[in-house]
C-alpha positions as CSV (number, residue, x, y, z in Angstrom):
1,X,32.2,-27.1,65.8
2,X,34.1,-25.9,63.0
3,X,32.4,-23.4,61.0
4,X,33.1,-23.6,56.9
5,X,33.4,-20.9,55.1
6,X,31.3,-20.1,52.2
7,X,32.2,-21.0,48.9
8,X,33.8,-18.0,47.1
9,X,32.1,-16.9,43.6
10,X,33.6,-17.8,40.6
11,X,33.2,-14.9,38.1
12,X,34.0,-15.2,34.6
13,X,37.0,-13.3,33.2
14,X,36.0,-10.6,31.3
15,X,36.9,-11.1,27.3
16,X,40.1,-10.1,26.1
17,X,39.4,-6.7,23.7
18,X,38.5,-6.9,20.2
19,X,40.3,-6.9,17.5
20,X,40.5,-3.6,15.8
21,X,40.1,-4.3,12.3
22,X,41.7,-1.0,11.4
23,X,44.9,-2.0,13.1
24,X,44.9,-5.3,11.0
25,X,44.0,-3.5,7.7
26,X,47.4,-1.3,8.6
27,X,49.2,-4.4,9.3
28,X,48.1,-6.6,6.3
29,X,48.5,-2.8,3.9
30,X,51.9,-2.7,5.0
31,X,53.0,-6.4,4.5
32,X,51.8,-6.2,0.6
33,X,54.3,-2.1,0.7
34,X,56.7,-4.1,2.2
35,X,56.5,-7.4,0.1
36,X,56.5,-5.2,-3.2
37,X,59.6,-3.3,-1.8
38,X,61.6,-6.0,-0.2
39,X,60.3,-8.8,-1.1
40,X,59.7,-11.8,1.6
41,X,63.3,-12.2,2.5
42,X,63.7,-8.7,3.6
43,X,60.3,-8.4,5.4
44,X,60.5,-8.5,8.9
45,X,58.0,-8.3,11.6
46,X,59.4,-5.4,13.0
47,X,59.8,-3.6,10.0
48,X,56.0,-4.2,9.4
49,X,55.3,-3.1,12.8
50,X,56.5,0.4,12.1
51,X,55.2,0.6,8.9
52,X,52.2,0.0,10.5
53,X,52.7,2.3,13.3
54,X,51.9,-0.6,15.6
55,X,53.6,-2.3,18.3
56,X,55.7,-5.6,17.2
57,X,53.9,-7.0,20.1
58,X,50.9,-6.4,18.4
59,X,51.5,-8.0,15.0
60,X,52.5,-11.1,16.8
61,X,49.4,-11.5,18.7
62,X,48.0,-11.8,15.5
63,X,49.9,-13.6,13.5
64,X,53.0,-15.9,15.3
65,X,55.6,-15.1,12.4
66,X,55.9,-13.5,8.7
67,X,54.6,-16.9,6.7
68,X,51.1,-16.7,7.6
69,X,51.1,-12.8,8.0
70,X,52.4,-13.2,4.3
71,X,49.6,-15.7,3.1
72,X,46.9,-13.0,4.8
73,X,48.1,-9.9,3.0
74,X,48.1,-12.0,-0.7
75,X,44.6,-13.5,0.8
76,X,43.0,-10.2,1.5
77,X,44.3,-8.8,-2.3
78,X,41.3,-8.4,-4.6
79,X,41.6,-11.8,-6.5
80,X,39.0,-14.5,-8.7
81,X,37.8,-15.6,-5.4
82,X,36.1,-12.3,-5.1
83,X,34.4,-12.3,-8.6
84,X,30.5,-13.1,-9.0
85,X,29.3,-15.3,-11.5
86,X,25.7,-15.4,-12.6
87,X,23.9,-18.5,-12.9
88,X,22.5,-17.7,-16.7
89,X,26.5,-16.4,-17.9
90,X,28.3,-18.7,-20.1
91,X,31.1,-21.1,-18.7
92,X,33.4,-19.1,-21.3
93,X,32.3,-16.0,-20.0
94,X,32.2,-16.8,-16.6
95,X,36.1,-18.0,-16.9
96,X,37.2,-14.7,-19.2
97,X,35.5,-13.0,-16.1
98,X,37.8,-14.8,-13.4
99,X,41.0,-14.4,-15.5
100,X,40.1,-10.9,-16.2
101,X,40.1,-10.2,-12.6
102,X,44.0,-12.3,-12.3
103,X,45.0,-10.4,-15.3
104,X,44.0,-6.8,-13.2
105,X,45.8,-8.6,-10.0
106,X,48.9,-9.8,-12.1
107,X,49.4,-6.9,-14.6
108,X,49.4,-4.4,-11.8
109,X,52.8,-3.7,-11.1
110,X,53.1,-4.0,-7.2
111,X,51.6,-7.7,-7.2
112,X,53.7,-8.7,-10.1
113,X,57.0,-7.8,-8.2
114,X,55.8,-9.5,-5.1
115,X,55.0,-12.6,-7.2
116,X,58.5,-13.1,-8.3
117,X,59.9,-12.2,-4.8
118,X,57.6,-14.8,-2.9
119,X,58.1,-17.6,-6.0
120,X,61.9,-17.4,-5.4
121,X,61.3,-17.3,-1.6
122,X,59.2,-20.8,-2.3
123,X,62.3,-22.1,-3.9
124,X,64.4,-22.2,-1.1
125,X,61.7,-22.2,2.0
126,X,59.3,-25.2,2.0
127,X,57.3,-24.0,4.8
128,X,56.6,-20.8,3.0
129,X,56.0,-22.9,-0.4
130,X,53.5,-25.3,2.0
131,X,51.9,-22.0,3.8
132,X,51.2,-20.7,-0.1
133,X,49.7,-23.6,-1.9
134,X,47.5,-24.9,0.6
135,X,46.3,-21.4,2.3
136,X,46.6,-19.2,-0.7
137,X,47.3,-21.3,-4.2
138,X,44.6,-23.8,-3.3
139,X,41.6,-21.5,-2.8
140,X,42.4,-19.6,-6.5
141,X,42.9,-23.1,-8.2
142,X,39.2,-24.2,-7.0
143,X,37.4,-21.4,-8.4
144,X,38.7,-22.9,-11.9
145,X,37.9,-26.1,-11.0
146,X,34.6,-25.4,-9.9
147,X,33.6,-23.7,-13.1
148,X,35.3,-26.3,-15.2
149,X,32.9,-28.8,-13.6
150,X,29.9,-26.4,-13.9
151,X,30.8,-26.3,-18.0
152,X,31.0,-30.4,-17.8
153,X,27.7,-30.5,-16.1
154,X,26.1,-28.3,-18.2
155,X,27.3,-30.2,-21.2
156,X,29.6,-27.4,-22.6
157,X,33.0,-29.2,-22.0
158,X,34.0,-32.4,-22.6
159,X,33.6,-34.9,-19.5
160,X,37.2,-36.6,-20.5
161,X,39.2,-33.5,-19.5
162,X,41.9,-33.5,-16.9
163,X,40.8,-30.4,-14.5
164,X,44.5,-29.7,-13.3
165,X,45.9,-29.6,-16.9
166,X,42.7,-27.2,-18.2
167,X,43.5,-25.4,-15.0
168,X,47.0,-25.3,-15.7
169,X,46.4,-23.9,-19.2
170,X,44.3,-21.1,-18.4
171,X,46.6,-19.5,-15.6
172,X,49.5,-20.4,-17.2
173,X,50.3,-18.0,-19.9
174,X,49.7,-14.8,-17.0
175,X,51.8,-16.2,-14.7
176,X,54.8,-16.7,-17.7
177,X,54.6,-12.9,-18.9
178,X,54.5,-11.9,-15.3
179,X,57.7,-13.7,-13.9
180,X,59.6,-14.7,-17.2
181,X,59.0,-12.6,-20.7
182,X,57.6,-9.4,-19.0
183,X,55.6,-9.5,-22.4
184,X,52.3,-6.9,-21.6
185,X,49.3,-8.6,-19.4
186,X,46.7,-6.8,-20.5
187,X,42.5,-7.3,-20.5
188,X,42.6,-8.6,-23.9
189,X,44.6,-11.6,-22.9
190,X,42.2,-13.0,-20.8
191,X,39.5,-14.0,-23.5
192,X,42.7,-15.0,-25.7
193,X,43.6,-17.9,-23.2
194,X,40.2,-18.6,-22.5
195,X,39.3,-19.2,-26.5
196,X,42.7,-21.1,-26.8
197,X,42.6,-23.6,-23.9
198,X,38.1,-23.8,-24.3
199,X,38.1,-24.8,-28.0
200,X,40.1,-27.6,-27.4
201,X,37.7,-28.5,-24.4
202,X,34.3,-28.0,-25.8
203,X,32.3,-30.2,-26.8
204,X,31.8,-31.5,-30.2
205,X,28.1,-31.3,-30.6
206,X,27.5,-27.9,-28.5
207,X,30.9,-26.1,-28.2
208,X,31.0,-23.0,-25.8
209,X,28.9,-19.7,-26.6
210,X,31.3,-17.0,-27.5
């Protein structure tokens, strides 16, 4: 009689280690050096990885090449995403805050040159321009919308009003200083765009609090 053997246990492999999110602060830190210096097409994963004072082996276990490294570093930037918005403020107010906050991202120096670098980049590379507008573009674009329907529902802008154009209108004017006339983008600008493109949007029986 044939004796059969015992069934060997099955253990579980143990989990891989955690990611250190000290190592991916380093990494993203010196994509956005790098970006500002370089600019995309002269950012390399290996030149991150030393900036870093990682392995390259490392950065790629993370992220499989420099387009969605790219659109993590601009994520991780302190942008209107980030802003809170109290229920009680004013839908003007509440979008002064928002562009406030892309006028401090913008104006500062470093972003604006990494701006120009990655909208040249977007010219010529259509995965890079895909990778920005849906992963980076999109998610800035929303909080606008989102408060331009909040101002519709709360009868403060008119109900007829094409979100994208409004949207448009607002950002507009930052993003044409920053890559095109260099004029200053300062704090004041903010409520300037925001009283421009909002009196044309109110509402003719209640208008928008200023």
């Amino acid at each position: 009689m044939t004796r059969t053997a015992p069934p060997v246990p099955v253990t579980s492999r143990p989990p891989g280690r955690p990611r250190d999110p000290e190592v991916d602060r380093a990494i993203l830190e010196a994509t956005i050096e790098l970006l500002a210096e370089d600019g995309f097409g002269g950012l390399s994963i290996e030149a991150v990885a030393v900036r870093a004072g990682v392995g390259k082996t490392t950065v790629y276990r993370r992220w499989s090449s420099k387009i969605p490294l790219v659109v993590d570093a601009l994520s991780h930037l302190k942008m209107p995403t980030s802003v809170v918005i109290p229920d009680e403020m004013t839908t003007r107010d509440a979008l002064v805050r928002v562009l406030s906050e892309l006028v401090r991202a913008q104006g500062n120096e470093p972003t604006g040159r990494i701006l120009a670098g990655l909208v040249d980049a977007m010219s010529r590379d259509a995965e890079l321009a895909d990778a920005v507008r849906t992963g980076l573009v999109s998610s800035r674009r929303k909080v606008v919308f989102d408060l331009i329907e909040r101002g519709i529902a709360r009868g403060e802008i008119r109900p007829d009003v094409d979100l994208e154009v409004v949207a448009d209108l607002l950002g507009g004017p930052i993003v044409m200083r920053t890559l095109l006339t260099g004029r200053p983008v300062t704090p004041r600008l903010a409520r300037q765009i925001v009283t421009l493109v909002l009196d044309g949007a109110a509402t003719a029986q209640r208008g928008l609090a200023r």
